[in-house]
N, C-alpha and C positions, 0 to 999 in steps of 0.2 A: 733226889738220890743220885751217888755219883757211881757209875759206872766204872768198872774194876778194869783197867788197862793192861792190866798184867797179863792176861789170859791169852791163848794160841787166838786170834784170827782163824771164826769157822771156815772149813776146804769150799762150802758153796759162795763165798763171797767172790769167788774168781768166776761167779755166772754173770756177774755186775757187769756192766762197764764204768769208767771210770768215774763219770760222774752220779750214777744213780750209786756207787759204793760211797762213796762223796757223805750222800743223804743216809744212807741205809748206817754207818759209822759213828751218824755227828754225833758227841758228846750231850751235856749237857745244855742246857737256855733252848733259845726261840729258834724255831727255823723252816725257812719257805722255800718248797721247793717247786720253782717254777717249772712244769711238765707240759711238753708243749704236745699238738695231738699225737697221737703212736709211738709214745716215748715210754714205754712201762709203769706209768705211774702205778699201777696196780701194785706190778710184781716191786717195784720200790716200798710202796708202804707194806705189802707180807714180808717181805723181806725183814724193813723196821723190824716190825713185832715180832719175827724170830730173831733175828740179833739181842734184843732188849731181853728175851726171855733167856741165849745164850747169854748172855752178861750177868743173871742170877736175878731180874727183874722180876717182881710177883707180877704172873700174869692176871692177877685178879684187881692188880693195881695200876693197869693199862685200859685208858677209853680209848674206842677207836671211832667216830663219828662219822658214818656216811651216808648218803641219800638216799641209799635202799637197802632193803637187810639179805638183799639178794648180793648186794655189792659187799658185805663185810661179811656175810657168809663164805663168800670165795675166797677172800684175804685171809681171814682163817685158818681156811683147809691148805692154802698157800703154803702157809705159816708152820701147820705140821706136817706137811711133807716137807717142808724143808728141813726142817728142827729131827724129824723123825721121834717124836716123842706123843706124838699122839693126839687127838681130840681134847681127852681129858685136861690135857695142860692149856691148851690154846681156847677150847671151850670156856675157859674160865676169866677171857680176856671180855671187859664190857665191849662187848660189838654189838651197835644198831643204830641207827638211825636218831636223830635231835629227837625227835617227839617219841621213839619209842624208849630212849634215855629218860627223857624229861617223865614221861609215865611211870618207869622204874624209880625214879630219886622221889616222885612226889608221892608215890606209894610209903616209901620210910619217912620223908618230913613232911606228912599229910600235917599234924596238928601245926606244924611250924608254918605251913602254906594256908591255914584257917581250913581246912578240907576235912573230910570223911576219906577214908582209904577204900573205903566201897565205890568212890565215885566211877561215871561211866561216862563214856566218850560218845560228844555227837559228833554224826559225817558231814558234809556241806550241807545235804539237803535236811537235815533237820535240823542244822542250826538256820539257816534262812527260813524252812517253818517256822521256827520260834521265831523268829523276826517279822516274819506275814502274820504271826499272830497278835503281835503287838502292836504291829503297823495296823491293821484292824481293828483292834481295841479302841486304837487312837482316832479312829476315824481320818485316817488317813488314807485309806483305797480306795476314795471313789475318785471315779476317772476323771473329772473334772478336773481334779485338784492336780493333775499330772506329778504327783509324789512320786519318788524313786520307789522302784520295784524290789520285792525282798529279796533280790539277788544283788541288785544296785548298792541296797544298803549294807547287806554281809560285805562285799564288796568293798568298801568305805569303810568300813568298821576293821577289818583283815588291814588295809594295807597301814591303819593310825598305828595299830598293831604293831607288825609285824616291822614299819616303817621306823617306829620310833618316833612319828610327828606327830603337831598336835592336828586335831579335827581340822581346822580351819585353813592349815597348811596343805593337807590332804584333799580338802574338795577344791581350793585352788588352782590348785595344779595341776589336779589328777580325774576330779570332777566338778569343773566349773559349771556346768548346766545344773548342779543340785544347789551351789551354795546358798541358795537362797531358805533351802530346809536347815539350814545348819542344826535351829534352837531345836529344832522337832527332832532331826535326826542323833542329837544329844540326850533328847530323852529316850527318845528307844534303845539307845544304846544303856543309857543308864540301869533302864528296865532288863533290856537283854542280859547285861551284868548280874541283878539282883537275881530276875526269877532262875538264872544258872545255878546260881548258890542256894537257893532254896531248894532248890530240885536235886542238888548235888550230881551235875554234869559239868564237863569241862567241853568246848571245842578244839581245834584242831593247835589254832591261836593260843588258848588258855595254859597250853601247855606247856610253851614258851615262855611264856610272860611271867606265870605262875615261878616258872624255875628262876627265871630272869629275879623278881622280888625275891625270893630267896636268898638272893646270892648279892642284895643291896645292902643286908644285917654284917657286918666285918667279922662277926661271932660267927655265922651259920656259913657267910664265903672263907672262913679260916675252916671250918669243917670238913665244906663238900670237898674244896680244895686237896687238901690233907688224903681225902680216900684214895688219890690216884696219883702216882712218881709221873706218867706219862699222858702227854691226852695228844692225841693223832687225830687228825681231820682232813679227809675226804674231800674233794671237789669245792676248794673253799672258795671258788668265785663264786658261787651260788649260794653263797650264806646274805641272809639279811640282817641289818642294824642288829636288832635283839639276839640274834645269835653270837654276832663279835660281841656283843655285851656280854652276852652268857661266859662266852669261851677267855675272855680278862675274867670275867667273876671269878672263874672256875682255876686261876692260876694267880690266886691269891697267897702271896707267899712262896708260891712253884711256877716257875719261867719253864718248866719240862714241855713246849709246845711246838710239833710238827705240823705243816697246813702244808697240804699238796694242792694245787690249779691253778689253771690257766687264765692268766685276764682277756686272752684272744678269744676262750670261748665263755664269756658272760655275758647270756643270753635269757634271763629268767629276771628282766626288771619287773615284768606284768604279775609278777611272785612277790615281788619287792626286797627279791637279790640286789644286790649293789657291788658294781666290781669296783667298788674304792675301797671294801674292806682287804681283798690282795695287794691294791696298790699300797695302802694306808699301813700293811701289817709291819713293815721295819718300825715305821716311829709310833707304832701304838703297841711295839713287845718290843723294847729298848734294847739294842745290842743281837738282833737277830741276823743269822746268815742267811744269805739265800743262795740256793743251788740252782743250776739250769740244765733239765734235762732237753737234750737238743737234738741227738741222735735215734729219728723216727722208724722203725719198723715197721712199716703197714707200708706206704705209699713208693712207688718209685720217682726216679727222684727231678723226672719232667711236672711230674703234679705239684711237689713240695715250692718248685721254682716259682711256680704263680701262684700255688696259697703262699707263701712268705712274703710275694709283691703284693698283694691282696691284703694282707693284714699290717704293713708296710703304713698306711695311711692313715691308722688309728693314733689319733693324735696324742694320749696317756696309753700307755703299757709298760710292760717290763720287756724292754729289746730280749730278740734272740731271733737265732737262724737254723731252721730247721734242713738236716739233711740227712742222708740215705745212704748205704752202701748198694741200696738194688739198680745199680745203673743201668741207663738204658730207657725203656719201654717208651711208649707214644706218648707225644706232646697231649695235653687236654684240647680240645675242639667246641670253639662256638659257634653254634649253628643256627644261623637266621634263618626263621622260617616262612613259608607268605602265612599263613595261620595259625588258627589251636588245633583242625584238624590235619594241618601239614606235620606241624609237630608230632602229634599222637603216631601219624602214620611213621614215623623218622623214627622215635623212639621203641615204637614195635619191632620195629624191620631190625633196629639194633640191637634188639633184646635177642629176637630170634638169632639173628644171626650172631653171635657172642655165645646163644646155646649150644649154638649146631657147631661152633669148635672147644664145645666141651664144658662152659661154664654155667652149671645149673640155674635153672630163673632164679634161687634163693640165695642167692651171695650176686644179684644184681638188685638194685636201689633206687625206684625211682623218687624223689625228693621233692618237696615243692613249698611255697611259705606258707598258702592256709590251707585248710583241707580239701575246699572246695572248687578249688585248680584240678583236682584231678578226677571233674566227673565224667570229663568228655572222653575220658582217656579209661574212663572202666566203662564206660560203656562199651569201645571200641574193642578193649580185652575180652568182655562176656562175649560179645557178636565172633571174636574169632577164637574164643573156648578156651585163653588162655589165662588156668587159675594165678589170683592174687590174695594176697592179706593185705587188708588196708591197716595203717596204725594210728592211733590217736581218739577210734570213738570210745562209746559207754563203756568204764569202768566196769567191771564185773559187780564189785559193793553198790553197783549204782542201780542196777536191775531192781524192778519194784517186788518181785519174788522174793530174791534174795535179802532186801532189807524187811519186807515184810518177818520173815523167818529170824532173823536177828532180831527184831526189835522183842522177840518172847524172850530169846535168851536176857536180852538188856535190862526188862521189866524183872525177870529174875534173880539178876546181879543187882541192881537199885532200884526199887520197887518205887522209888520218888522218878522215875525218868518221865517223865509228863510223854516226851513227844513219841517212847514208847510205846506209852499207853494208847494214845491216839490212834497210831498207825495200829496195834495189835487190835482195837476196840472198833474201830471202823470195817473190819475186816467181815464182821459182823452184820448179817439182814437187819434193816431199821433200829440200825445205831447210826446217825451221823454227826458232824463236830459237836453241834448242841452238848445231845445227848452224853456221848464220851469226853465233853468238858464235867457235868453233872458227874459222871463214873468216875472221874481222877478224884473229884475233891470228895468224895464216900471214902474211897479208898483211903484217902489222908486223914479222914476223920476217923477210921478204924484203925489207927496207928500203922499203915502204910502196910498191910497184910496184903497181900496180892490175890488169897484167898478168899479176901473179903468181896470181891469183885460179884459173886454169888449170892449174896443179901441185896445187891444192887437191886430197886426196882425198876423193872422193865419191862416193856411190851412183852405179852406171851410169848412171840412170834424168838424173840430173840433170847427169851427165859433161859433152854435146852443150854442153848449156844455158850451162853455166860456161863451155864454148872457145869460146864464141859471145858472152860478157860481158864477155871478155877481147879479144876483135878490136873490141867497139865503142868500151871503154876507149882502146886502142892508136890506132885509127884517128881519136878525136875529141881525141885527143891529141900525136901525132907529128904529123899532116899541119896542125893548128893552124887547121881549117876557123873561118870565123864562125858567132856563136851559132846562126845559121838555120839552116844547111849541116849543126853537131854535132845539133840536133834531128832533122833530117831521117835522120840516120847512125843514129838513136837508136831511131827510130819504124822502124824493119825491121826491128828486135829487140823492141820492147815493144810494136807493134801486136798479133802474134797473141796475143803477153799478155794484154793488152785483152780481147780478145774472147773470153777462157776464163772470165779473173777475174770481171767487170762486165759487169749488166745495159745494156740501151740503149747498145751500142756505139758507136752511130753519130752521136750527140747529144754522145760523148766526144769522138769523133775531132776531131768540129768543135769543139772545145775544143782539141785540141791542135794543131790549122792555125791557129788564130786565136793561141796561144802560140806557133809559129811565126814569122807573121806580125808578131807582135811583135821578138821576136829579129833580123829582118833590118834593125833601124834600129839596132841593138849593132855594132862592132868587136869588142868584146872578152867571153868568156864571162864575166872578174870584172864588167864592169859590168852587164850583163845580171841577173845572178844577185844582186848588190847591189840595182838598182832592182827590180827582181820581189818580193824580199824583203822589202825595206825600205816602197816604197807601191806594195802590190799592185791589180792593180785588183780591185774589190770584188765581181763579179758577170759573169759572160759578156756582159751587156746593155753594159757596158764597151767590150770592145771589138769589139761591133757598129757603132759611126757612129752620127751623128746619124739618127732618124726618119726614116720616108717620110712626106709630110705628110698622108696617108692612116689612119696608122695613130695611135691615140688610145686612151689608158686613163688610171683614176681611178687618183692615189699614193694611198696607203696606208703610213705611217711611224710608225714608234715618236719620239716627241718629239726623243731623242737624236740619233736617225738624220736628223731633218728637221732641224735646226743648219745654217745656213748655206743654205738653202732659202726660198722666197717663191711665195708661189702667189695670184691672184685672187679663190679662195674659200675657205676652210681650217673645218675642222670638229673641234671639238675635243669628244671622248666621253670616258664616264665622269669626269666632270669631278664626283666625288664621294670623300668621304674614305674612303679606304681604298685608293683606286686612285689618286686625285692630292690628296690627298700619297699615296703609297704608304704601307701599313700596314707594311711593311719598313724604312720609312727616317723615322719619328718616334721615332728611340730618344734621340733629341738635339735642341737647337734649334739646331746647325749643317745636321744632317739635313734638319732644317723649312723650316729656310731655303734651304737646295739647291731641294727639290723647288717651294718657291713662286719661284724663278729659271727653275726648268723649265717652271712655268706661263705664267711672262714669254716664254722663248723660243717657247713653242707657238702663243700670242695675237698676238708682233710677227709671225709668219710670214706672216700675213694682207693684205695690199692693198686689195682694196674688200671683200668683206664677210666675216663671222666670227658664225659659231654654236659657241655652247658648249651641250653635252647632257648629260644625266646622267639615269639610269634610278634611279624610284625604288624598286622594286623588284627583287631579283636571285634568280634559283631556282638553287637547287643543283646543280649541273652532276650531281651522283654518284645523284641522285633524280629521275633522268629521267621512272621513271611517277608521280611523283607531284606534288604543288603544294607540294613545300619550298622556302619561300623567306625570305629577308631584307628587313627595309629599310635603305636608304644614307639619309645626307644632303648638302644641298650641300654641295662643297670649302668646305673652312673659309676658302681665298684670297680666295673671293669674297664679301667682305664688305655688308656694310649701305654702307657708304660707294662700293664699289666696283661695287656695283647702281646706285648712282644715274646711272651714265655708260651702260647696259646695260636693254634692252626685254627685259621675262619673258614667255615661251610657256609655259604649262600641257597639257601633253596627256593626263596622267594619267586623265583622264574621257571619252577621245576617242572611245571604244567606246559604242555605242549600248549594245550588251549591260550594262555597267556602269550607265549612266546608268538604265535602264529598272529594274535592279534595287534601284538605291536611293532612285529614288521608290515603287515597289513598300513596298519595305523601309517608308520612311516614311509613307506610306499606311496603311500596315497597324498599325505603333505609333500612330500618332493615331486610328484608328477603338479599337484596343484601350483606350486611356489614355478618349479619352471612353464607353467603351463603360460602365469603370470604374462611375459615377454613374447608371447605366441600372436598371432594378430590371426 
């Protein structure tokens, strides 16, 4: 659809700068806008979607694609404060997420995707159960045989996926210690395949892929194509293969395609992102422009200096030079430390004092590559009572509570969800997999009645339990309560559960009012049970609300987890080779290159000031009473060249006890050396 030129230029375009109006303007075809860190890309793509809806664009005929439905709910609301026309108009733009997409389209071309539109969605841990259940069918777990584990083979199976390669490419490269299972692990895959479709479940994967074949028909990619003038995408260096497939399917006939990201920060290969589809996107959408937002916001402009010499080194990118109007503020500082406790001690001391001239612990950042870099350093916090939030553990969806209580709703929505069943039917005194294997195939043989679950024969002991599994079934099912009302129905039944199964009950429960409490903004159990699944919230702190302005802690993030984060002070540790670049991921110089983009992303996080640490010394975790230790050297990123933007701190000698001993030391070979010529 072409866009009416004729019309006044809205008054808020002159909030732009010149190059994000650039993007927010462009006409018609392909176009990539390179957004480098702190460069608005947000407020550019709201921006889009209110220009496009000011140009007379059906907002109902705009996708906006991004990697959390938190992130396109913002763009949104962006979008009608800016327009000033309201919810209503910009509500009606498709904004969510690939797979929450992919679940919306395969809902209307269920019979074209061979589907039930009732179908229901497994989370990682039950699709790896269905795969430890098959991998045991097969006689494949016993330990002997050292077969990959049912997380090894989800694993395997997710990256053929999501990769776009075959089997045999995939264990190559990505798991050579398996290929040996190849033929085995092609059947269970085969199997995993079948009994999904029998069950009528999709996983995470199926969702993609499913849409992906869709859109291989030129009948059904002229269709989807067709429903949308516009399709916007979000963070597209973190798209994988099947997604650039999707997103060509999807502009079958219609070149109408914006992709905003950064190739500096493409950091999710272990996801099986691929920053070749930003590089790749000119010559796989012919005739596409690309913009460079370059003018960052966030950092001042001594930090930008050495993340752009930093990022400098990547041998494929899309050149640009990032800079700043906030001139001024401190150089970044690296600081050699003699240990991990030296460190911990240096980066407390900075925390604290950063506080004490004003800057809350919670807009300061500590960072580090795996999680487990920063145990010594919460120990050291608890010991001096200085609260933290750590980022990156157990998912909230991941709690055995919480999926316990979902899997009734799921049984209720597709009464074929086998691994529903399991998890709801175990739940149960002297039911164990046996037995609730025997319970699924009754049920199926009673034409998949969920009620039927109560003719089931079974030990007395669990008789009660079962006619009491079957009224909760019946009653969140006939009377068609909302999702809030079917939980509340659910929790009279699986409360005293609770309370048998699991520790700390009562730290549950409030986990499953606050699930609740969610549920009551659903209509309907599928959507409810779609968005839960699909972008769960990640943590209970979720959905507590924003802070009391009383209450203050220091983050604490693994690099990954901080993406998309900005804090006043950021402190980046272990910033030596073996830990960044990780010693896991130099088997390649794709590998290399990943990890010095993770270094870019950890450094742009920073706003006014930035310490990079790294312990020269490291003692053997497993030789506690003794002084086994190694030595690191700096990260190889940070270069002779990339020093010169960067003030060195040495603390290596900061211990009297050291310093005293090696003038001692020295003292004593110089009297000995002249003592030499003494007679």
């Amino acid at each position: 659809m072409s866009m009416n030129k004729s019309v006044n230029e809205p008054p808020w375009l002159d909030e732009l700068n010149p190059q994000q109006r650039d993007a927010v303007t462009y006409g018609d075809g392909p176009l990539l806008v390179v957004a480098g860190a702190g460069t608005g890309k947000t407020k550019t793509l709201a921006y889009r979607v209110a220009y496009l809806i000011a140009r007379g664009v059906n907002p109902g005929r705009i996708l906006l694609l991004t990697f959390t439905r938190r992130a396109a709910q913002e763009m949104l609301q962006r979008a009608s404060r800016v327009t000033q026309r309201g919810t209503p108009v910009t509500g009606r733009v498709w904004g969510g997420t690939f797979h929450a997409t992919a679940n919306r389209l395969l809902r209307i071309y269920a019979n074209a995707a061979g589907l039930s539109k009732d179908f229901t969605i497994l989370d990682q841990g039950d699709a790896e159960d269905l795969i430890g259940m098959i991998r045991h069918e097969m006689g494949l777990h016993s330990q002997e045989m050292r077969f990959p584990r049912k997380r090894t083979c989800l694993a395997i199976y997710s990256r053929t996926v999501n990769g776009s390669m075959p089997l045999h490419d995939v264990l190559e490269r990505y798991f050579p210690w398996c290929d040996m299972w190849e033929k085995e692990l092609r059947s269970i895959f085969g199997q995993y395949v079948a009994r999904k479709q029998e069950r009528n479940v999709l996983d995470y994967d199926d969702l993609l892929l499913y849409w992906a074949e869709i859109l291989s028909s030129d009948r059904l990619a002229s269709e989807l194509s067709s429903r949308f003038d516009h399709i916007l995408v979000d963070e597209y260096q973190d798209t994988n293969p099947i997604q650039a497939r999707i997103l060509r399917g999807m502009r079958h006939g219609n070149n109408n395609i914006m992709v905003v990201g950064d190739d500096a920060q493409s950091i999710y290969a272990f996801r099986g992102a691929t920053v070749k589809n930003i590089l790749d996107f000119p010559s796989q959408f012919e005739g596409a422009k690309i913009v460079k937002l370059e003018q960052n916001y966030r950092s001042v402009s001594p930090i930008l200096e050495t993340t752009n010499l930093v990022i400098a080194a990547a041998r494929q990118r899309h050149t640009k030079n990032l800079w700043s109007q906030r001139q001024g503020g401190e150089r970044p500082k690296l600081v050699t430390c003699k240990d991990e406790t030296q460190q911990d001690e240096y980066v407390i001391d900075r925390v604290l004092s950063h506080y004490e001239q004003g800057v809350p612990l919670r807009k300061q950042a500590v960072l580090f590559r795996a999680g487990h870099l920063s145990d010594s350093l919460e120990i050291e916090l608890t010991r001096r009572n200085i609260p933290y939030h750590k980022y990156g553990g157990l998912r909230f969806l991941e709690a055995a509570h919480v999926k316990d209580l979902v899997s009734f709703l799921r049984i209720a929505e597709n009464p074929r969800d086998e691994m529903a069943w399991f998890r709801a039917l175990q739940l149960i005194d002297g039911i164990g997999p046996g037995t609730a294997a025997r319970a699924v195939k009754h049920v199926a043989k009673e034409g998949n009645d969920p009620g039927a679950i109560r003719t089931f024969r079974v030990r007395p002991a669990a008789r009660e339990a079962l006619a009491a599994l079957a009224g909760v079934m019946d009653d969140i099912i006939k009377d068609n309560y909302n999702p809030a009302m079917q939980i509340e129905r659910i929790r009279k039944f699986y409360d005293p559960l609770l309370q048998k199964l699991y520790e700390n009950p009562g730290a549950r429960m409030r986990d499953l009012i606050s699930l609740e409490q969610i549920a009551a903004g659903y209509k309907s159990r599928r959507d409810f049970l779609a968005d839960l699944q699909l972008d769960p919230p990640t943590s209970t702190s979720d959905l507590a609300g924003p802070p009391h302005r009383d209450e203050d802690w220091l983050v604490l993030s693994t690099i990954h987890s901080a993406k998309g984060g900005e804090w006043d002070v950021v402190y980046l540790t272990h910033a030596a080779d073996g830990f960044l670049p990780s010693d896991m991921s130099t088997g390649s110089q794709d590998e290399i290159e990943e990890e010095l983009r993770l270094t870019y992303v950890a450094l742009t996080r920073a706003r006014d000031f930035l310490y990079i640490t790294w312990p020269l010394r490291y003692y053997f975790k497993w030789y506690a009473l003794t002084d086994g230790h190694t030595y690191a050297q700096r990260s190889r990123f940070f270069t002779d060249e990339v020093m010169t933007s960067i003030d060195e701190v040495h603390l290596e000698y900061a211990s009297g006890d050291d310093i005293s001993m090696d003038i001692e030391a020295g003292t004593d070979i110089a009297n000995r050396i002249r003592g030499m010529w003494k007679k």
